[in-house]
C-alpha positions in Angstrom: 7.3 233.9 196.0 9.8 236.2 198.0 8.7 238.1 201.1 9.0 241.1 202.3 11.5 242.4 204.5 8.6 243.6 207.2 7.7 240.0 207.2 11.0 239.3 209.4 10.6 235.3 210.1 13.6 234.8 211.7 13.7 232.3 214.7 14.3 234.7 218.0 14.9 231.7 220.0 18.5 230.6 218.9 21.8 231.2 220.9 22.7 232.6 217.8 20.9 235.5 216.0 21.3 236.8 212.4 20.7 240.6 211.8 17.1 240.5 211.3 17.0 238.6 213.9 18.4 240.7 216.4 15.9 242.9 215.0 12.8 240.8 215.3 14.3 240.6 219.0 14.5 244.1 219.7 11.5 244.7 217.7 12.4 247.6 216.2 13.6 247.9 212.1 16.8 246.7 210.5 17.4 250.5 209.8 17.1 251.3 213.7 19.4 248.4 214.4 22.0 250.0 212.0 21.8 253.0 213.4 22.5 251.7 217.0 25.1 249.3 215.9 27.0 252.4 214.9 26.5 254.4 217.8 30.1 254.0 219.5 27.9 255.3 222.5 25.7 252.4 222.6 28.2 249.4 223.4 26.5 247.4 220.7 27.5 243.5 221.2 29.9 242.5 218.0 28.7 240.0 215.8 30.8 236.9 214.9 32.0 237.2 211.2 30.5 233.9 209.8 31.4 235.0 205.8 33.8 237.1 204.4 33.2 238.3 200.5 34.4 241.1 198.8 31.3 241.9 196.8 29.3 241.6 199.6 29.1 243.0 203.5 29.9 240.4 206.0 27.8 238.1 207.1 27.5 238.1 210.6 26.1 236.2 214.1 25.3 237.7 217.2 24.8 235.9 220.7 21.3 236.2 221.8 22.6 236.1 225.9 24.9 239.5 224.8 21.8 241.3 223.1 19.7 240.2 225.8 22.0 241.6 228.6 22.9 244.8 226.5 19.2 245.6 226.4 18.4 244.7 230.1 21.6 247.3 230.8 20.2 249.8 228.2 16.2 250.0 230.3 16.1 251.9 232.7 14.0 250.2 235.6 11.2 252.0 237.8 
């Protein structure tokens, strides 16, 4: 049986994150995520190209430290 793509199991915890989960992460959908990856505006960490096809997108990794420290520069503190 599949599951669905709300069901995001992705392990948060790895030095290395896949999209979803960046997502998880962030907590916010993989639609979001797009939509801040291609905000020039937002300094989005790049992924590491892991697999290249030409049917399909790139498959990519990002470093959990990078998203970690983009989003701690991204929050404003009180």
């Amino acid at each position: 049986m599949t599951t669905k793509k709300s069901q995001n199991k992705a392990d948060i915890n790895a030095d290395y994150l896949t999209l979803d989960g960046v997502a998880k992460l962030l907590t916010i959908s993989r639609m979001t995520l797009y939509k801040i990856m291609n905000d020039e505006d937002s300094k989005f960490p790049k992924g590491f190209v892991i697999v290249k096809s030409e049917k399909n997108r790139p498959t990519k990794l990002y470093k959990r430290s990078e998203v970690v420290n983009w989003l701690e520069n991204q929050t404003p503190r009180s």
